[in-house]
C-alpha positions as CSV (number, residue, x, y, z in Angstrom):
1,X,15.8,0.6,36.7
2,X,13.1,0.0,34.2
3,X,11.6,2.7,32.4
4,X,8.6,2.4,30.0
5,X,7.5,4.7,27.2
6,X,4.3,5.5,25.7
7,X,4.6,4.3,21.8
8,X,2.4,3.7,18.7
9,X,2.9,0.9,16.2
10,X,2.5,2.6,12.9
11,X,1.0,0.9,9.7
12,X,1.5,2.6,6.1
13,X,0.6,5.8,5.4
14,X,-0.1,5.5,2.0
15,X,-2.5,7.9,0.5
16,X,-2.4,10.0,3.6
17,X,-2.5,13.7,2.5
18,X,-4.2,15.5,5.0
19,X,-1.2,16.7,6.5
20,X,2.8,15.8,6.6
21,X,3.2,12.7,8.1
22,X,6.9,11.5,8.6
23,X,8.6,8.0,6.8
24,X,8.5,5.1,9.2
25,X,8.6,1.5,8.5
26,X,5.7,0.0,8.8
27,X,5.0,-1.9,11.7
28,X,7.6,0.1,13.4
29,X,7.4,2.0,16.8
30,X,6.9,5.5,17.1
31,X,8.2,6.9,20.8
32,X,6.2,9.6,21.8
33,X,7.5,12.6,23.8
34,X,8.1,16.3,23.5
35,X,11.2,15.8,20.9
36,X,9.0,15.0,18.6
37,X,9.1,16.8,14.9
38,X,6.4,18.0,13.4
39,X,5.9,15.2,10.7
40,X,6.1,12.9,13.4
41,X,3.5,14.4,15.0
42,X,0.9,14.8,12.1
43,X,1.7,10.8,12.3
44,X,0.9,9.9,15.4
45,X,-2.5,12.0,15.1
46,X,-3.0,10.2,12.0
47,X,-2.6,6.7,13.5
48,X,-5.0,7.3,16.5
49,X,-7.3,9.1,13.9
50,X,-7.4,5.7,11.9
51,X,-7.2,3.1,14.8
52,X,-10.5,5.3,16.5
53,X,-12.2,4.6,13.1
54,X,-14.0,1.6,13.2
55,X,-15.3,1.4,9.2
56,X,-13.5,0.9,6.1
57,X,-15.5,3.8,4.6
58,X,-14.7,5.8,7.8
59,X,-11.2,5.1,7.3
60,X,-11.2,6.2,3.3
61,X,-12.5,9.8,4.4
62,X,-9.7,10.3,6.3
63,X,-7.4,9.4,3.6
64,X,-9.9,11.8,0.8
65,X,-12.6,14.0,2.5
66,X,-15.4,14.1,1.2
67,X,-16.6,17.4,2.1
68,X,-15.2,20.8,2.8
69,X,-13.7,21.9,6.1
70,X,-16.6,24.7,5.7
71,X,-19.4,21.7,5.6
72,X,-18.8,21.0,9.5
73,X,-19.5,24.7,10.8
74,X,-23.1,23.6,9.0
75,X,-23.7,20.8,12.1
């Protein structure tokens, strides 16, 4: 029987600090499901954060924001 699994292929997380992200080697898999832990989780939304980015500059406000959390209730 084959069974497949959803997965994302993780890249460094290096100067990520919006949240806990877990240690995974890069280039690794990350299977998703409900067992995951919480650092794992705050990686996978990290990854699909950065791969929906499509700018360097983009990318470096997820790693450092550049404005409050308050700033957005302003839009």
């Amino acid at each position: 029987m084959i069974t497949m699994q959803p997965v994302l292929e993780i890249h460094t997380s290096d100067g990520f600090d919006l949240w806990p992200v877990a240690e995974i080697e890069p280039f690794g898999f990350l299977a998703l499901g409900g067992r995951l832990s919480p650092a794992e989780v705050g990686t996978a939304v990290m990854r699909i954060a950065v791969a929906t980015t499509s700018t360097p500059t983009a990318i470096a406000r997820l790693v450092r924001p550049m404005r409050s959390a308050r700033s957005f209730t302003d839009c």
